[in-house]
C-alpha positions in Angstrom: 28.3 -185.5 -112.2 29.7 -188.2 -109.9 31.2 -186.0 -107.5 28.1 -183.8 -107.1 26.2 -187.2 -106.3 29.0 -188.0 -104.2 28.7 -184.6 -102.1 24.8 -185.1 -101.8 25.4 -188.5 -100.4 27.9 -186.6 -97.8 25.4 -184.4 -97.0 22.3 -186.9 -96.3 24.5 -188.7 -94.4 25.8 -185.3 -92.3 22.1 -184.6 -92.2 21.5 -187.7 -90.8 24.3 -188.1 -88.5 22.8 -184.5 -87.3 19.4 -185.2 -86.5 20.5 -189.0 -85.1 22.2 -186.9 -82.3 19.6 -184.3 -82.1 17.3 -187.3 -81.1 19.3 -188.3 -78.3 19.2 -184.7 -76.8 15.9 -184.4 -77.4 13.2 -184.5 -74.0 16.1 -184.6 -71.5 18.5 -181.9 -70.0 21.3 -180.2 -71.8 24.1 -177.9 -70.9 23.8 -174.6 -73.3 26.0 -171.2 -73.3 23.9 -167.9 -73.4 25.2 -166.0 -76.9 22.4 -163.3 -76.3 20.3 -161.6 -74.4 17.0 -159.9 -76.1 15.1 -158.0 -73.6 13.3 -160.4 -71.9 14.8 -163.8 -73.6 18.0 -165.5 -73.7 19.4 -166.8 -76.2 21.2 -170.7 -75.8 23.7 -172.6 -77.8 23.1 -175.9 -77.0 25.3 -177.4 -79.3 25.0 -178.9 -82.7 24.6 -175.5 -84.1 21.6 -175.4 -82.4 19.8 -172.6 -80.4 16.7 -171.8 -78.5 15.0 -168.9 -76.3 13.8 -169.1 -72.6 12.3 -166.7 -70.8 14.6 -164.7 -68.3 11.8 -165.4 -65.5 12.5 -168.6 -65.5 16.0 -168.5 -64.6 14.0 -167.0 -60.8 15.8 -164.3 -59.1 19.3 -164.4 -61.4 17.0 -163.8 -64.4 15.0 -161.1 -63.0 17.9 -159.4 -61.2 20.5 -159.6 -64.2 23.0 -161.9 -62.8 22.9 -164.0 -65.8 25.3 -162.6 -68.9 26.7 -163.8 -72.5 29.0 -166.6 -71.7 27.2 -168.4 -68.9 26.7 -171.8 -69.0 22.9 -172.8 -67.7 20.9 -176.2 -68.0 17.7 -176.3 -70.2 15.1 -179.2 -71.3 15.5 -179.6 -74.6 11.9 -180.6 -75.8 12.1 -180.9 -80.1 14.4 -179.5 -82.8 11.8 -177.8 -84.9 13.4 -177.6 -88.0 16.3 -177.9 -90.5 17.4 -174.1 -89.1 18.4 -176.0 -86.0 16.0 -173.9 -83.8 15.4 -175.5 -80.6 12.1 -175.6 -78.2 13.9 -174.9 -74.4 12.4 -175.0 -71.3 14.2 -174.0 -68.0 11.3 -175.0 -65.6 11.1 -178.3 -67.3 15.2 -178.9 -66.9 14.3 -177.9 -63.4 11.8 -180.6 -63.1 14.0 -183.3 -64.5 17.0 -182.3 -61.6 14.2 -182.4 -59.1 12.7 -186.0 -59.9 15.8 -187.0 -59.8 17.5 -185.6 -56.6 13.6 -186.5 -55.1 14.0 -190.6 -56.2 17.2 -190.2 -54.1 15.5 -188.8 -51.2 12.3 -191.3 -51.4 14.7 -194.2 -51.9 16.9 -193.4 -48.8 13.2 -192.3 -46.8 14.4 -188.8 -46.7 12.7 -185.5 -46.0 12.9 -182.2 -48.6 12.0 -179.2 -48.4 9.1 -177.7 -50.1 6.7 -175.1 -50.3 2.5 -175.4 -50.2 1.4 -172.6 -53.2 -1.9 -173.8 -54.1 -5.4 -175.4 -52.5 -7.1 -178.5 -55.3 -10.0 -180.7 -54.5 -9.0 -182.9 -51.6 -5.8 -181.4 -50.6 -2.7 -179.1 -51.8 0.0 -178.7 -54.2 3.5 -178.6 -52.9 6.2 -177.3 -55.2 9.2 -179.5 -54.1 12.0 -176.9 -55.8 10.4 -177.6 -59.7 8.4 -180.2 -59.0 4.9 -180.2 -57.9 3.8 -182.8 -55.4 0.2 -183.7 -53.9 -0.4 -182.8 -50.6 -3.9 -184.7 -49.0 -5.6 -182.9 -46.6 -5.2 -185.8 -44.2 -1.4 -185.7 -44.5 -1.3 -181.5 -43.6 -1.0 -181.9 -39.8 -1.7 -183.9 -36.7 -4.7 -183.1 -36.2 -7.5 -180.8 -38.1 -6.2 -177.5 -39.6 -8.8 -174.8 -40.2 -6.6 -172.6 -41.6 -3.6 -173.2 -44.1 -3.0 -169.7 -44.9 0.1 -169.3 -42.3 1.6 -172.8 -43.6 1.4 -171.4 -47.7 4.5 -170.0 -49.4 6.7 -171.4 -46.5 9.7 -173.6 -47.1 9.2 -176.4 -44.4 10.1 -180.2 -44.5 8.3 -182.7 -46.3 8.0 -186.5 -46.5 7.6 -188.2 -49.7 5.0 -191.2 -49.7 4.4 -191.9 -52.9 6.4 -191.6 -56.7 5.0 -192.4 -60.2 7.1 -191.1 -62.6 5.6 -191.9 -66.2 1.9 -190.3 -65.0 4.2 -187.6 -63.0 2.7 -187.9 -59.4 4.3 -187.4 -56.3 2.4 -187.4 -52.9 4.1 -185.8 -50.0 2.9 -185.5 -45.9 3.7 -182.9 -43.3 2.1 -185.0 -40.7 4.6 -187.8 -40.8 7.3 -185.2 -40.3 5.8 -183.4 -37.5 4.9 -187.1 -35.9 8.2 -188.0 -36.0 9.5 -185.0 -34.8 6.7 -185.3 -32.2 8.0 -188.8 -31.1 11.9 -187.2 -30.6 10.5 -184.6 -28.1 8.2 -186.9 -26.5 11.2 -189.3 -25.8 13.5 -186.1 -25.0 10.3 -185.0 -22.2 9.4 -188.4 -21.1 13.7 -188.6 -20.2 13.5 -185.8 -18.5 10.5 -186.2 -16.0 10.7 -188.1 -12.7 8.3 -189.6 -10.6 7.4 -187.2 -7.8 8.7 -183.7 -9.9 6.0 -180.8 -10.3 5.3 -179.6 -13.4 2.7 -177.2 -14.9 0.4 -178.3 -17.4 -2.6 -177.0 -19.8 -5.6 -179.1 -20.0 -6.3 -180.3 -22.9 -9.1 -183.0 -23.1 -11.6 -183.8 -20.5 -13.6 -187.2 -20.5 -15.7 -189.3 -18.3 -12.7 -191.6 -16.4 -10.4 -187.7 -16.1 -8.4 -185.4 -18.1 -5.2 -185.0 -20.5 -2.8 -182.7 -19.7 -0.6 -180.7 -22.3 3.0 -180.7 -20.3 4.7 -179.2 -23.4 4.6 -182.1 -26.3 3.5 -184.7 -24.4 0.1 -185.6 -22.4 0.0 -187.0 -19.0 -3.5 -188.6 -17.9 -4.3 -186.7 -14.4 -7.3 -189.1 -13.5 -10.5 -188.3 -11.9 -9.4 -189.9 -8.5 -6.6 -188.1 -8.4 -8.0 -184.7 -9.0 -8.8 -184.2 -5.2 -8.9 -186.1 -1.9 -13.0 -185.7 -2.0 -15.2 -187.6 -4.4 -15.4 -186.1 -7.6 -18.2 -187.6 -10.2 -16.4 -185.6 -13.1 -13.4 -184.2 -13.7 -15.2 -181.2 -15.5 -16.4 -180.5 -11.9 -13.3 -178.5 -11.1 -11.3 -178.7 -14.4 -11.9 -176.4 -17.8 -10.1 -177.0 -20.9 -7.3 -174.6 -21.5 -6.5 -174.1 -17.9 -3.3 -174.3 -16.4 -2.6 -176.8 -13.7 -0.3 -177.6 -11.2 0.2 -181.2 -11.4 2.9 -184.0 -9.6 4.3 -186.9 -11.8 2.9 -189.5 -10.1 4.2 -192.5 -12.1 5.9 -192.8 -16.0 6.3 -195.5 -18.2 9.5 -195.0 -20.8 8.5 -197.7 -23.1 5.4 -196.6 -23.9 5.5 -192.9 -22.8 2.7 -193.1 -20.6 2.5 -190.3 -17.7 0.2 -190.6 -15.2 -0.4 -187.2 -13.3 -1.5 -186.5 -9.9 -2.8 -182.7 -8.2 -4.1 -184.2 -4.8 -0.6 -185.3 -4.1 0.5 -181.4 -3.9 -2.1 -181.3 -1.0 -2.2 -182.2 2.8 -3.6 -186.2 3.1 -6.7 -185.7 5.2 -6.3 -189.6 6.0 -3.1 -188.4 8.3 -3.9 -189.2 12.0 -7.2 -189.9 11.4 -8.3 -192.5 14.2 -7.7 -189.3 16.7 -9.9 -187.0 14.7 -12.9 -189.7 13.9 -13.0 -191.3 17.7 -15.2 -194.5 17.7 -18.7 -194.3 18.8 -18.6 -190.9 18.2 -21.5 -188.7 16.5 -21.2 -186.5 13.4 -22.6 -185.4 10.8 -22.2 -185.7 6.9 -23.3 -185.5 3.0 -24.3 -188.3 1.1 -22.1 -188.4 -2.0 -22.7 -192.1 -3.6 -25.5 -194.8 -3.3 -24.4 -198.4 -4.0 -26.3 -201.4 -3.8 -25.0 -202.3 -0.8 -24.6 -198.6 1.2 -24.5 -195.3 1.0 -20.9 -193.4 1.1 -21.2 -190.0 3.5 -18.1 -187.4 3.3 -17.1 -186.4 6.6 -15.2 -183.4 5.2 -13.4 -183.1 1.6 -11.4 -185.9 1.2 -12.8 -187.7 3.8 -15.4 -190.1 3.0 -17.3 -193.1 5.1 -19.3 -196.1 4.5 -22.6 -196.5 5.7 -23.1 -200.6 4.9 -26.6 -201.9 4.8 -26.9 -203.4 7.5 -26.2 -200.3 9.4 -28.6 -198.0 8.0 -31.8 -199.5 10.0 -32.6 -201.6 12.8 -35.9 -203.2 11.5 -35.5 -203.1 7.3 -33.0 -205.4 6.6 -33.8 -206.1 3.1 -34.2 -202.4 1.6 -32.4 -200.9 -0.4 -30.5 -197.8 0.6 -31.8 -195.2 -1.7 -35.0 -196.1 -0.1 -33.3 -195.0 3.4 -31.4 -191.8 2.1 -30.7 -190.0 -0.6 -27.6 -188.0 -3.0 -26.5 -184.9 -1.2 -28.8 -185.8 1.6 -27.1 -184.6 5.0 -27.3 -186.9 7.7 -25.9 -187.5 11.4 -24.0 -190.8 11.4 -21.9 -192.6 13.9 -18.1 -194.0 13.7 -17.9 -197.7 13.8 -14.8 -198.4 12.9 -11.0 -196.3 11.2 -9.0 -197.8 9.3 -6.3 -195.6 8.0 -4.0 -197.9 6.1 -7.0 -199.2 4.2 -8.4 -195.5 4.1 -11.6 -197.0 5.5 -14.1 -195.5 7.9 -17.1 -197.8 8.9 -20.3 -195.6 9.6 -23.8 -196.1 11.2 -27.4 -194.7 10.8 -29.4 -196.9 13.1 -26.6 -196.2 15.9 -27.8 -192.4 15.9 -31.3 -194.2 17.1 -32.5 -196.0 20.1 -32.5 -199.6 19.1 -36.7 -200.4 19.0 -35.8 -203.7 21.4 -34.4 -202.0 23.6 -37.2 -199.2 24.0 -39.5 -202.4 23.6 -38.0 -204.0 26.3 -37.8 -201.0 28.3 -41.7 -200.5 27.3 -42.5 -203.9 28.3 -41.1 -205.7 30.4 -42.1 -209.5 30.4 -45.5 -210.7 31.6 -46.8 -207.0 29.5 -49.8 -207.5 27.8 -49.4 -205.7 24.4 -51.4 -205.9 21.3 -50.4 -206.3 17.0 -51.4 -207.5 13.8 -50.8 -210.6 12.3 -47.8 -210.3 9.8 -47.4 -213.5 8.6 -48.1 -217.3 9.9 -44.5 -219.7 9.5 -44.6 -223.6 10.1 -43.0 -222.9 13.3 -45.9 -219.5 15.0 -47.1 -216.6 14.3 -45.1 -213.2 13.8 -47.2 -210.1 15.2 -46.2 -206.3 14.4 -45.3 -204.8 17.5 -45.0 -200.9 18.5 -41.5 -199.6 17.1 -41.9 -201.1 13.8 -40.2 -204.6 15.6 -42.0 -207.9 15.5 -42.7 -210.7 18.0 -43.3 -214.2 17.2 -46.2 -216.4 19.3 -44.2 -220.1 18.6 -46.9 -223.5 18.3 -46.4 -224.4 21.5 -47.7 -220.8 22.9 -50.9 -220.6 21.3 -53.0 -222.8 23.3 -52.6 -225.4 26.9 -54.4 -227.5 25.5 -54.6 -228.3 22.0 -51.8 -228.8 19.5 -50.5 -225.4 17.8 -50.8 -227.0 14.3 -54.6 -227.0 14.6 -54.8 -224.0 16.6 -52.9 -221.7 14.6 -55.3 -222.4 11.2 -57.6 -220.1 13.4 -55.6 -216.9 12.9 -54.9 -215.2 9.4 -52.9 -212.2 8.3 -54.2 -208.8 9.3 -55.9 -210.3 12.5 -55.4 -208.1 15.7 -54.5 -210.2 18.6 -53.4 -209.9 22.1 -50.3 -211.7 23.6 -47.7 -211.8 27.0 -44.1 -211.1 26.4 -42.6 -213.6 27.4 -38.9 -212.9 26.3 -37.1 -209.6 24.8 -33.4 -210.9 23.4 -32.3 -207.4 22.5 -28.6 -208.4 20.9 -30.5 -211.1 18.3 -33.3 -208.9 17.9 -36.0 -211.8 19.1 -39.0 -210.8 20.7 -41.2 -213.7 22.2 -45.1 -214.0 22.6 -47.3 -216.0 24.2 -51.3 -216.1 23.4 -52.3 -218.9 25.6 -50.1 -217.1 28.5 -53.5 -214.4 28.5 -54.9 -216.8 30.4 -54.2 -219.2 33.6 -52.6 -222.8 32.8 -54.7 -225.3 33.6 -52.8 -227.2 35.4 -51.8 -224.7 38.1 -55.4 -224.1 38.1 -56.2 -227.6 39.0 -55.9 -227.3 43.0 -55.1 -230.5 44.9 -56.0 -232.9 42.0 -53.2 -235.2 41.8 -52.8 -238.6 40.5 -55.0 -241.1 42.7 -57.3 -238.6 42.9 -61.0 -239.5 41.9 -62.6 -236.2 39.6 -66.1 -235.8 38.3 -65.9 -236.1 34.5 -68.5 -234.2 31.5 -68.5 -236.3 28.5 -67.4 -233.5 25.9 -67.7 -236.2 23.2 -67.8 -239.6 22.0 -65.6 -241.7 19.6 -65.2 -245.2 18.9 -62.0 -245.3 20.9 -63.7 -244.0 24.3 -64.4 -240.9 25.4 -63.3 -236.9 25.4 -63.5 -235.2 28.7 -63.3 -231.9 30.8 -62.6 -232.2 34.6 -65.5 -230.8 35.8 -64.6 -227.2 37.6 -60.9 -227.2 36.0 -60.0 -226.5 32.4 -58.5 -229.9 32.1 -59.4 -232.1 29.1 -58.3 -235.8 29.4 -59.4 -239.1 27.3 -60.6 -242.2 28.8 -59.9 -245.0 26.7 -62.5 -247.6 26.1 -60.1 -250.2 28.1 -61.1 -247.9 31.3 -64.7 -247.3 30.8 -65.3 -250.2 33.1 -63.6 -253.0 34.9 -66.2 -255.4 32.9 -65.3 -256.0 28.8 -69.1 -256.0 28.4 -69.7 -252.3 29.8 -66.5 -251.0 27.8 -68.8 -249.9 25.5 -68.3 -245.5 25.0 -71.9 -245.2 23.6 -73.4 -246.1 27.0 -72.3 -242.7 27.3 -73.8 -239.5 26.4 -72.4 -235.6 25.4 -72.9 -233.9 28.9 -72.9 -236.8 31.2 -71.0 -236.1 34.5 -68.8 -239.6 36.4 -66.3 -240.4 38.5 -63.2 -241.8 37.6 -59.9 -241.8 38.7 -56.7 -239.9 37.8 -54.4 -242.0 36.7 -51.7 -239.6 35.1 -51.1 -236.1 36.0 -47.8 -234.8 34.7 -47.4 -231.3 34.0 -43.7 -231.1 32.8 -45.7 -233.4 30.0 -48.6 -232.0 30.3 -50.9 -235.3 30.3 -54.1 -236.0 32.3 -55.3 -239.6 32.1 -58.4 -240.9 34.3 -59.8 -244.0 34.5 -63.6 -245.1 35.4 -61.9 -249.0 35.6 -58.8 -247.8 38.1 -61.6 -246.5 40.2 -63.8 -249.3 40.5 -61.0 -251.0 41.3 -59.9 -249.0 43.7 -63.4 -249.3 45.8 -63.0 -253.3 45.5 -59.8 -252.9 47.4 -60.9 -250.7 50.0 -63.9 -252.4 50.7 -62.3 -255.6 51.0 -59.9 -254.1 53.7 -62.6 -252.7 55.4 -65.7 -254.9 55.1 -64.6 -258.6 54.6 -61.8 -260.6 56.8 -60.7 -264.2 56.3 -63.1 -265.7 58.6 -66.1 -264.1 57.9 -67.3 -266.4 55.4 -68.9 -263.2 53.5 -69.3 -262.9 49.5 -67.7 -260.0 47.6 -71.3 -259.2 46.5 -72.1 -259.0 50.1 -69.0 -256.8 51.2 -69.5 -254.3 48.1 -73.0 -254.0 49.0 -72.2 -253.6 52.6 -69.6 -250.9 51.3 -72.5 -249.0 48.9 -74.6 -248.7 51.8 -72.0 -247.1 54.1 -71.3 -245.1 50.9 -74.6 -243.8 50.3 -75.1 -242.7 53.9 -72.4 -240.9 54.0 
């Protein structure tokens, strides 16, 4: 009895020593030998007295093409012992699995690539099997850019990177993009080595945008830009560029660092700038199309490639302060003038108003000075009047030319805008554009009017009115005005009185100022009386004739009046 207890206790503890080491095989990969093979199933000894069955399919192409026979060793998952038979649960695709995560930690610690292929299309991507295991492929991650279609990437073995592992929930996410980006990158830097400034190449276009367009020159772009699409103004590249097109373009400039390429096709053309002061002669006539309107001109091409600036100031003689689209207009043609070449600036200067007769000129030629001529009043300054003249040209009547006699600040709050008035030229200043008028010139001066009257000379005087300080004049049969200051109303303080004197009385006084470089008349009824005192002293009285003044000046009135 204590020896069969004894050999149970050997047993349970066999038993146990058993199933302790099936527990350490079990859920990781074995080595097994194949003792059978039942139609479709092998059978595996993996030890322990313990065997399993796995599907010839899942051995791949040795299972299905009978390579594998009794006596080969394979690898299987070992998933549970089921029971105390020592059956096991295998699994080749799962052993598979387990050599993949493994051999893919490798790879995704050292940032290598593996090889895998797409086989299936889920919600926001792919599934990638990565030789066992299956791997998330985003949609983002497929290529470069947008793929429409997957179908000729599927069921292709082709190089992936790994981005992401979890091993306990069993994720792995992959991208094809980074691959093909860094591949990208070694063929940019292998092209970009290879070009030189000045080579031609040919090109595809690829992209076309507002400031030019990108240019496919096998796995790189180059940036042709709009102004060096042509020698002629181009407002966009599209103009004269479609996408897909191949192109003949020049490396104009390229920039190893950061594999920038800048692109040229103009340069694979003849420079219309070359000896272009003997084609465009100064001051000579031609005519071209407005391409461009800027605030402060208008550009006109010559010919392609050739292109000239009308400034502002050119484009008229009389509106200075227009703007040019007012003067001309895009694609307008138009005959211009050639002011100035500069070829090293690739600069021609044009002119408008040059192809015109400049309006002082004709003016001037029109009328010559002394002409009469006739405007309207454009607008009254502090310092005249400016009248519209024939031509579109104005003339301006200054203060001083308004009237001879009174001041051109009182004078000119007669006229107001719109008024038609006549005036003389007086001055045409045809290279600073300065026309002169006179108004008061329509008439005679006074003062060359006047005749013989001179200073000494005694005039007949109409009161035109009177003030407190003496009295307004005119110079009876002149157009002289003068004032005669209460001082030289008389020669008596008594009779200095200017309301002894009415509007429209007529006296004689005598001039007493008569400048015209000033342009002053003075007379004087006291320098005339005495005046007469004088001369009837010289000529009436002597020293010994014992006669009064009173007699004298009478004696001197009575020769006087019979005269």
């Amino acid at each position: 009895m204590e020896n069969m207890n004894a050999a149970a206790e050997d047993f349970a503890a066999l038993l146990e020593e058993s199933f302790a080491t099936t527990d350490l095989f079990e859920g990781s990969v074995v080595k097994g030998t194949i003792v059978a093979i039942e139609k479709d199933l092998a059978v595996i000894d993996v030890g322990l007295k313990v065997e399993g069955r796995v599907p010839m399919k899942e051995f791949g192409a040795k299972g299905r093409d009978g390579e594998l026979k009794v006596g080969d060793t394979v690898e299987v998952y070992l998933e549970r012992v089921e029971n105390a038979m020592g059956e096991a649960v295998l699994s080749r695709d799962k052993a598979r699995r387990e050599e993949s995560w493994v051999r893919l930690e490798v790879a995704f610690e050292a940032g290598e690539k593996v090889t895998g292929q797409i086989f299936n299309q889920v919600k926001g991507g792919f599934t990638v099997d990565l030789d066992g295991a299956v791997a998330f492929l985003p949609r983002s991650q497929v290529d470069i850019r947008p793929v429409r279609d997957v179908a000729p990437l599927m069921h292709t073995p082709q190089p992936f990177q790994i981005l992401k592992m979890d091993k306990r929930r069993g994720n792995i996410v992959v991208s094809r993009r980074t691959v093909l980006e860094e591949t990208r990158a070694e063929q940019r830097s292998e092209l970009v080595q290879s070009l030189e400034e000045g080579q031609t190449v040919e090109g595809v276009v690829k992209n076309i945008t507002d400031y030019g367009a990108f240019v496919d020159l096998g796995g790189i772009d180059g940036l042709l830009h709009v102004t060096a699409i042509a020698w002629r103004r181009i407002n966009h590249p599209s103009e004269v560029l479609t996408i897909g097109e191949t192109v003949k373009v020049q490396i104009v400039r390229v920039n190893q660092e950061t594999h920038r390429i800048s692109l040229g096709m103009k340069q694979l053309e003849v420079d219309p700038w070359e000896s272009i002061e003997a084609k465009y002669p100064l001051n000579a006539k031609f005519s071209g199309r407005v391409t461009n309107i800027t605030d402060y001109g208008a550009f006109v091409e010559l010919e392609p490639g050739i292109e000239g600036l009308i400034h502002v100031s050119e484009m008229s003689w009389t509106k200075k302060n227009v703007h040019p689209g007012k003067i001309v207009s895009t694609s307008q043609e138009v005959e211009v003038v050639v002011l100035e070449v500069d070829s090293s600036k690739r600069r021609i200067s044009l002119g408008l108003k040059q192809t015109l007769q400049n309006p002082w000129e004709a003016f001037a030629e029109r009328y010559p000075v002394n002409a009469e001529v006739e405007g309207e009043v454009k607008n009254k300054t502090e310092f005249g009047l400016f009248i519209g003249l024939e031509g579109d040209v104005d003339g301006m009547v200054h203060l001083s030319d308004l009237d001879w006699n009174r001041p051109g600040e009182e004078v000119i709050e007669e006229y107001k805008k719109g008024d038609m008035v006549k005036a003389v030229v007086l001055d045409v200043d045809v290279e600073k554009e300065r026309i002169s008028l006179g108004i008061k010139q329509l008439g005679s001066d006074p003062f060359e009017a006047a005749g013989d009257i001179r200073k000494g000379a005694i005039v007949k005087c109409e009161v035109a009115e009177v003030k407190d300080g003496g009295l307004e004049v005119k110079i009876v049969d002149t157009d002289l005005a003068a004032f005669v200051r209460r001082a030289d109303l008389a020669r008596e303080r008594d009779e200095q009185d200017p309301t002894r004197f009415n509007v429209g009385e007529v006296f004689d006084a005598r001039v007493t100022q008569f400048d015209k470089k000033t342009r002053r008349v003075g007379v004087s009824i006291k320098a005339l009386e005495i005046a007469e005192e004088k001369e009837a002293v010289a000529q009436y009285g002597s020293s010994d004739a014992g006669s009064s003044l009173g007699d004298i000046l009478a004696a001197a009135m009575k020769a006087r009046g019979e005269d």
